[in-house]
BANUTOR-140606 format. One record per atom (N, C-alpha, C): residue number from 1; atom name; x negated, y, z. Coordinates in pm, 1 decimal. Atoms other than C-alpha are relative to their C-alpha. Layout:
BEGIN
+-----+------+----------+----------+----------+
! seq ! atom !       c1 !       c2 !       c3 !
+-----+------+----------+----------+----------+
! NUM !   CA !        X !        Y !        Z !
...
+-----+------+----------+----------+----------+
***
This chain:
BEGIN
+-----+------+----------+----------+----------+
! seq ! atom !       c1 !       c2 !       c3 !
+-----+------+----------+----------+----------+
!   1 !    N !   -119.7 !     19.0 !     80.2 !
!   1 !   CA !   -994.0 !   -487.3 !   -129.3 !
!   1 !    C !    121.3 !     46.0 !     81.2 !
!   2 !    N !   -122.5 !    -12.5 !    -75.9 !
!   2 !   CA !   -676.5 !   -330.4 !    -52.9 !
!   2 !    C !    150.5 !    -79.7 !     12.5 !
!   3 !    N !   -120.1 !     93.9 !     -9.8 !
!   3 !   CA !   -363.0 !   -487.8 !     21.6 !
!   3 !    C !    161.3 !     57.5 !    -34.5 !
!   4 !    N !   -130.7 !    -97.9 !     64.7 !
!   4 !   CA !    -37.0 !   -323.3 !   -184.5 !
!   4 !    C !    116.2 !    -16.8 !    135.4 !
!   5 !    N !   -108.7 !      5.8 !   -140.9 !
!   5 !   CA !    180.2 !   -480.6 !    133.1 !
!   5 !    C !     -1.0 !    119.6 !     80.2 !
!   6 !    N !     55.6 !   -123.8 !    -83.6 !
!   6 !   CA !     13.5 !   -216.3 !    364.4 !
!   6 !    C !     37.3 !    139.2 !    -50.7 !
!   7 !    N !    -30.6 !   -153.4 !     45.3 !
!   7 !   CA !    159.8 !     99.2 !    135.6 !
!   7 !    C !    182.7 !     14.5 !     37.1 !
!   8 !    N !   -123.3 !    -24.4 !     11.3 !
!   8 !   CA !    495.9 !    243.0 !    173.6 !
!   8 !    C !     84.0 !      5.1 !    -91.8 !
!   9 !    N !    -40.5 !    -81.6 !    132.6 !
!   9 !   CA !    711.2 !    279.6 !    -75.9 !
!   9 !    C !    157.2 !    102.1 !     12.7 !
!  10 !    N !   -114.6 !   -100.5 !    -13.3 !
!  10 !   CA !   1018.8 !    498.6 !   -154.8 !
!  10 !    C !    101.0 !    -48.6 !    -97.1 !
!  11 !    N !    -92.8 !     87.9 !    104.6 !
!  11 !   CA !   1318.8 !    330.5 !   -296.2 !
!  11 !    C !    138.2 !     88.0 !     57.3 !
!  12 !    N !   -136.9 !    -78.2 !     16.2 !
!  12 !   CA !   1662.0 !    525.6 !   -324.6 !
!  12 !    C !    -11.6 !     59.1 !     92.1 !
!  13 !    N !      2.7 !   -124.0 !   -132.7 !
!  13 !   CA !   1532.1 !    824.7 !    -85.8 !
!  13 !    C !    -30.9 !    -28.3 !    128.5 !
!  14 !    N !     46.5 !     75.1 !   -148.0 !
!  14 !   CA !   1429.5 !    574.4 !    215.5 !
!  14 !    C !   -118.8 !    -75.3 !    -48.2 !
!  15 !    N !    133.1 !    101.7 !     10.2 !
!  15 !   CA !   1101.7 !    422.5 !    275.6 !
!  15 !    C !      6.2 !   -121.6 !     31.5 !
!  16 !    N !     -3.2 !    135.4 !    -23.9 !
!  16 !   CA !   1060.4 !     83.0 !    336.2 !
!  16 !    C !   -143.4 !    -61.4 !      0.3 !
!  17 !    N !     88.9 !     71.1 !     29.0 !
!  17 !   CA !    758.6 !   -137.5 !    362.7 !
!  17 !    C !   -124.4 !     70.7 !    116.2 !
!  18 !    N !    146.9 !    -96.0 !    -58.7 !
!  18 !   CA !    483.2 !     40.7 !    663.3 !
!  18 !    C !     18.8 !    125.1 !     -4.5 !
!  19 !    N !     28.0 !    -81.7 !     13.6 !
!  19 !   CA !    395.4 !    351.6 !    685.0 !
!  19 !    C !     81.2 !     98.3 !    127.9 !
!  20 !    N !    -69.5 !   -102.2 !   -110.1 !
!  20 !   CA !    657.7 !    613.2 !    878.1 !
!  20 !    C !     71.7 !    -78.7 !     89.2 !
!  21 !    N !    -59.1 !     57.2 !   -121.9 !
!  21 !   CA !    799.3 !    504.2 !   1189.5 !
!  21 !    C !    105.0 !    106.0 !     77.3 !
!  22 !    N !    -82.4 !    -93.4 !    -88.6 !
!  22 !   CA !   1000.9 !    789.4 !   1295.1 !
!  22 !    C !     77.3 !     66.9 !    -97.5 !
!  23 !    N !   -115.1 !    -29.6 !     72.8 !
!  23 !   CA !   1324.0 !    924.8 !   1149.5 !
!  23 !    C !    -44.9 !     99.4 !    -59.1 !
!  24 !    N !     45.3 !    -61.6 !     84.2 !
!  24 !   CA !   1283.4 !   1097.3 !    826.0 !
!  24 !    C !    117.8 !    -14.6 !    -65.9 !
!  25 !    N !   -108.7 !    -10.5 !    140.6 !
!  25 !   CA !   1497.8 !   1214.7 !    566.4 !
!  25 !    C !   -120.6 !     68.6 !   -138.9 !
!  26 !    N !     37.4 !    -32.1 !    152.1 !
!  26 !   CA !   1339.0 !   1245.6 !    195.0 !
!  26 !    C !     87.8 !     95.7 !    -81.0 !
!  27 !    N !    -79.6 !    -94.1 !     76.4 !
!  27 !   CA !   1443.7 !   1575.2 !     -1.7 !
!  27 !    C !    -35.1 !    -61.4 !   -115.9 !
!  28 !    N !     81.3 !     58.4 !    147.9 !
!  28 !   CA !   1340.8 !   1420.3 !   -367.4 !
!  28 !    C !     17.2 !    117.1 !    -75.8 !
!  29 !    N !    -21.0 !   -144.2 !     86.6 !
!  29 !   CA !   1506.2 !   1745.7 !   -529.7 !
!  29 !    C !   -104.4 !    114.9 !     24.0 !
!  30 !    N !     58.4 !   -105.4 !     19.8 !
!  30 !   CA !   1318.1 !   1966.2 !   -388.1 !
!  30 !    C !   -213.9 !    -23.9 !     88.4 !
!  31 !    N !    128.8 !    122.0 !   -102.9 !
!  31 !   CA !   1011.3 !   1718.9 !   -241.4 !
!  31 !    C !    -47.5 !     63.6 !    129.7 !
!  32 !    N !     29.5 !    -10.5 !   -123.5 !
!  32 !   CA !    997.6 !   1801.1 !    121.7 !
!  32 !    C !     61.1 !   -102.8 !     95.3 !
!  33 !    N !    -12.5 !    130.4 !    -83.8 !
!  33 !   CA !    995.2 !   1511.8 !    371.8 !
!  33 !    C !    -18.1 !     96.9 !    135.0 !
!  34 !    N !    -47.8 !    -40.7 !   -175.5 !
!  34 !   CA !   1191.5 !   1622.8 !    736.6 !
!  34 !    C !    -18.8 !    -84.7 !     83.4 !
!  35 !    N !     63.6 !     63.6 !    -53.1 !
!  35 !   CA !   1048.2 !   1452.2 !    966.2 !
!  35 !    C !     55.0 !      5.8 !    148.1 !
!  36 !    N !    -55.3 !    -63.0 !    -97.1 !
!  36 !   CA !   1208.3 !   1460.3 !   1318.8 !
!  36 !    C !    -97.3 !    -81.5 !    116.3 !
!  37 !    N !    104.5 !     40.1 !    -99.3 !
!  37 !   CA !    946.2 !   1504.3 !   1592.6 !
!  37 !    C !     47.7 !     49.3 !    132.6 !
!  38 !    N !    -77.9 !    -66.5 !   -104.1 !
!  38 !   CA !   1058.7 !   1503.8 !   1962.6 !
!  38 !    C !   -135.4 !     34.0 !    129.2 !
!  39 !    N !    131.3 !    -43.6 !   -114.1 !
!  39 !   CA !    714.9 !   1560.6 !   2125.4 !
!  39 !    C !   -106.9 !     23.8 !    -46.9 !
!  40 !    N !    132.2 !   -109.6 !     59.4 !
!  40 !   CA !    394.9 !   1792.7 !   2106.1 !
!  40 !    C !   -137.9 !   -129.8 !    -74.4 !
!  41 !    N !    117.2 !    120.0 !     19.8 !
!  41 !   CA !    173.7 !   1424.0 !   2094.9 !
!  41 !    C !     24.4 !    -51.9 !   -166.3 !
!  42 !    N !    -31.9 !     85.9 !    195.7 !
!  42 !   CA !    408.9 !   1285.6 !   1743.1 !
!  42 !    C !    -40.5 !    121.5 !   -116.6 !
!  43 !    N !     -8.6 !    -82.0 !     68.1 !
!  43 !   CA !    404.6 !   1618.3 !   1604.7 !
!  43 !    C !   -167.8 !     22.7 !    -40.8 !
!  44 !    N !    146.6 !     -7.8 !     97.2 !
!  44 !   CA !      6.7 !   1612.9 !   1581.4 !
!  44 !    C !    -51.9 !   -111.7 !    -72.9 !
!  45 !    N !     49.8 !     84.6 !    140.1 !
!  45 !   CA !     -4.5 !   1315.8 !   1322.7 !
!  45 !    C !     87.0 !     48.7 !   -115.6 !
!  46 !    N !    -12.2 !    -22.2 !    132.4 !
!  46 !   CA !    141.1 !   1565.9 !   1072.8 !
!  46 !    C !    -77.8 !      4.0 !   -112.3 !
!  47 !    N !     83.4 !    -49.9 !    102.6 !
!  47 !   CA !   -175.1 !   1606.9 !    928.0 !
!  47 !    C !    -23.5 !   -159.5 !   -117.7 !
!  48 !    N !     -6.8 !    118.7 !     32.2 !
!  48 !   CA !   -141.8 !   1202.8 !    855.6 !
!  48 !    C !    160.3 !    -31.6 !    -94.4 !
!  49 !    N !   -130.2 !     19.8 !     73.9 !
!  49 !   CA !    180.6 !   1240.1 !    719.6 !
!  49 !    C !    -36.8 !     76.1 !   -180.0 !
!  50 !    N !     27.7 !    -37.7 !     94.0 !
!  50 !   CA !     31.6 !   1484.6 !    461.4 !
!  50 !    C !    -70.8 !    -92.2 !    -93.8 !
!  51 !    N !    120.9 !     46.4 !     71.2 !
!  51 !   CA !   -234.6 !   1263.6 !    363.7 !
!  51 !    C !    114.7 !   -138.5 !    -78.7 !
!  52 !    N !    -29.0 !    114.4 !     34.6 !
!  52 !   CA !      9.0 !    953.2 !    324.2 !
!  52 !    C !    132.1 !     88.9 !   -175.4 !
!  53 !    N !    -75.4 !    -21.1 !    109.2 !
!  53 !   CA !    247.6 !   1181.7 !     82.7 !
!  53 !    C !      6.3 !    145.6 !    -56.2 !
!  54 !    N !     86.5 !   -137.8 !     68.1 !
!  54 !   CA !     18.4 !   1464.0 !   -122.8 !
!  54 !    C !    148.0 !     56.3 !    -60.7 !
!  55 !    N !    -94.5 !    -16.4 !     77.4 !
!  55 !   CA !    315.7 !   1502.4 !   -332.7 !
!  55 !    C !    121.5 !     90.5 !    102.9 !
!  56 !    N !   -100.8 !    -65.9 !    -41.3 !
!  56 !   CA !    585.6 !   1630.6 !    -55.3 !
!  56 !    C !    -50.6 !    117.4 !     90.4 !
!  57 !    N !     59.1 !    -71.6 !   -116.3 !
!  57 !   CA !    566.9 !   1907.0 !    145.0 !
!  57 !    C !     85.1 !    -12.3 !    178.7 !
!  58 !    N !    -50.0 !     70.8 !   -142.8 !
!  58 !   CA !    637.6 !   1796.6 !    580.4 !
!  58 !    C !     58.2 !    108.0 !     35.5 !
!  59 !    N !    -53.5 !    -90.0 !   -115.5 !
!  59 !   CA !    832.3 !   1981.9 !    792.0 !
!  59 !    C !     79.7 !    -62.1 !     94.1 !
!  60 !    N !    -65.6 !    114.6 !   -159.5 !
!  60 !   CA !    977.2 !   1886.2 !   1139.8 !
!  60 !    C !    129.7 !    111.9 !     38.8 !
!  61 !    N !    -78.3 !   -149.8 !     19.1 !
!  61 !   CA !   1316.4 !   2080.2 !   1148.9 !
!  61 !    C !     50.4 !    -23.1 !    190.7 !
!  62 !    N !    -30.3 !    -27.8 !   -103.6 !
!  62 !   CA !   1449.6 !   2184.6 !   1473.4 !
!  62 !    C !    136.2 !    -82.9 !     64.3 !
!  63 !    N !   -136.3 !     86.8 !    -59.0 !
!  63 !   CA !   1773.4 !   2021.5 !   1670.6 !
!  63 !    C !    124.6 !     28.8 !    -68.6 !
!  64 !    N !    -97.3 !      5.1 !     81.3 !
!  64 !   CA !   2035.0 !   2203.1 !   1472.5 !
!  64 !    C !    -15.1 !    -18.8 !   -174.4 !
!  65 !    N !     26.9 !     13.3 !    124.3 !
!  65 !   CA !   1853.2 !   2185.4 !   1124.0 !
!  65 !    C !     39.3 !   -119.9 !      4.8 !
!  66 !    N !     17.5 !    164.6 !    -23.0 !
!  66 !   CA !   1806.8 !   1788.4 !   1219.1 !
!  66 !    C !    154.1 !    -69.4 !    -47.4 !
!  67 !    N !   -162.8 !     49.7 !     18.3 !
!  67 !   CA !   2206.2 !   1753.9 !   1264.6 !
!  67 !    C !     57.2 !     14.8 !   -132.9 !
!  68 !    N !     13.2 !    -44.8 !    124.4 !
!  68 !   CA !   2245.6 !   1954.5 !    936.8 !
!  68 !    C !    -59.8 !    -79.5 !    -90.4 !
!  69 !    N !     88.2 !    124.1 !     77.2 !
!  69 !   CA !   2015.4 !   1733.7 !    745.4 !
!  69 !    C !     99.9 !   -126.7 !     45.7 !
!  70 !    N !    -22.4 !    102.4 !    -39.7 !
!  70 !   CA !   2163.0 !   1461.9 !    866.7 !
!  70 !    C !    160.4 !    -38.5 !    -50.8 !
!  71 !    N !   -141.8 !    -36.8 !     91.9 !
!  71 !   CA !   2555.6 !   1538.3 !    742.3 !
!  71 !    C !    -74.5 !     33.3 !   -103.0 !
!  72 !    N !     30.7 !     19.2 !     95.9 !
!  72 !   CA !   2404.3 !   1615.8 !    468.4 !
!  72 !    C !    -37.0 !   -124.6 !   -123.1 !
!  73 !    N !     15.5 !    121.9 !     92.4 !
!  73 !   CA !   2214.9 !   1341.2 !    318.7 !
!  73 !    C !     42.7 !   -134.2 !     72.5 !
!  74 !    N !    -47.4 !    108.2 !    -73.0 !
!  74 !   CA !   2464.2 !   1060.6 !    535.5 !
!  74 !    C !   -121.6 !    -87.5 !     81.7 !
!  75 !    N !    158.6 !     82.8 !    -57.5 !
!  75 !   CA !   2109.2 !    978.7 !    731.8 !
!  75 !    C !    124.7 !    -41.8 !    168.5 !
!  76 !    N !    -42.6 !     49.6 !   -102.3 !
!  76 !   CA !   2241.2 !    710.4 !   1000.2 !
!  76 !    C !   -132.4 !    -34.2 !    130.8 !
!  77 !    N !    156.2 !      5.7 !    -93.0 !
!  77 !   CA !   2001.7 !    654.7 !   1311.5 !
!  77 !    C !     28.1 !   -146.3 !     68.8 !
+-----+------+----------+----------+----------+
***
C-alpha cells in the first residue's frame, strides 16, 4: 500500500510535500523543470527526476541561465 504523504505535489509552481530537495524552478507554460545542479554526483539523479515528473521535461541550466531564471520567476533561495 502506498502512502499519498510520500508524493510531491505542485501547488502554485512550487513543490511541497517530499520529493525534490534541491532548488528548482517549475516552467508550467512551457513544462520544463530547471533544476540547479552544482556537482557531477547531484547531476546523475536526473534520470530520477525524470521518472518522478514524466510530464516535464529537466534541464540543469548553467550559472548565468540560473540567475536569469531566477529574476524571472521571483525564485528566492
Amino acid at each position: 500500500m502506498t502512502n499519498k504523504r510520500n508524493y510531491p505535489r505542485l501547488r502554485n509552481g512550487k513543490l511541497e510535500g517530499g520529493g525534490l530537495f534541491l532548488p528548482h524552478i517549475f516552467d508550467e507554460e512551457n513544462k520544463v523543470l530547471w533544476i540547479r545542479v552544482t556537482s557531477s554526483i547531484t547531476a546523475m539523479a536526473m534520470p530520477r527526476f525524470r521518472e518522478m515528473f514524466p510530464n516535464y521535461e529537466c534541464k540543469i541550466p548553467n550559472k548565468e541561465t540560473w540567475e536569469r531564471l531566477k529574476k524571472k520567476y521571483n525564485y528566492k533561495e
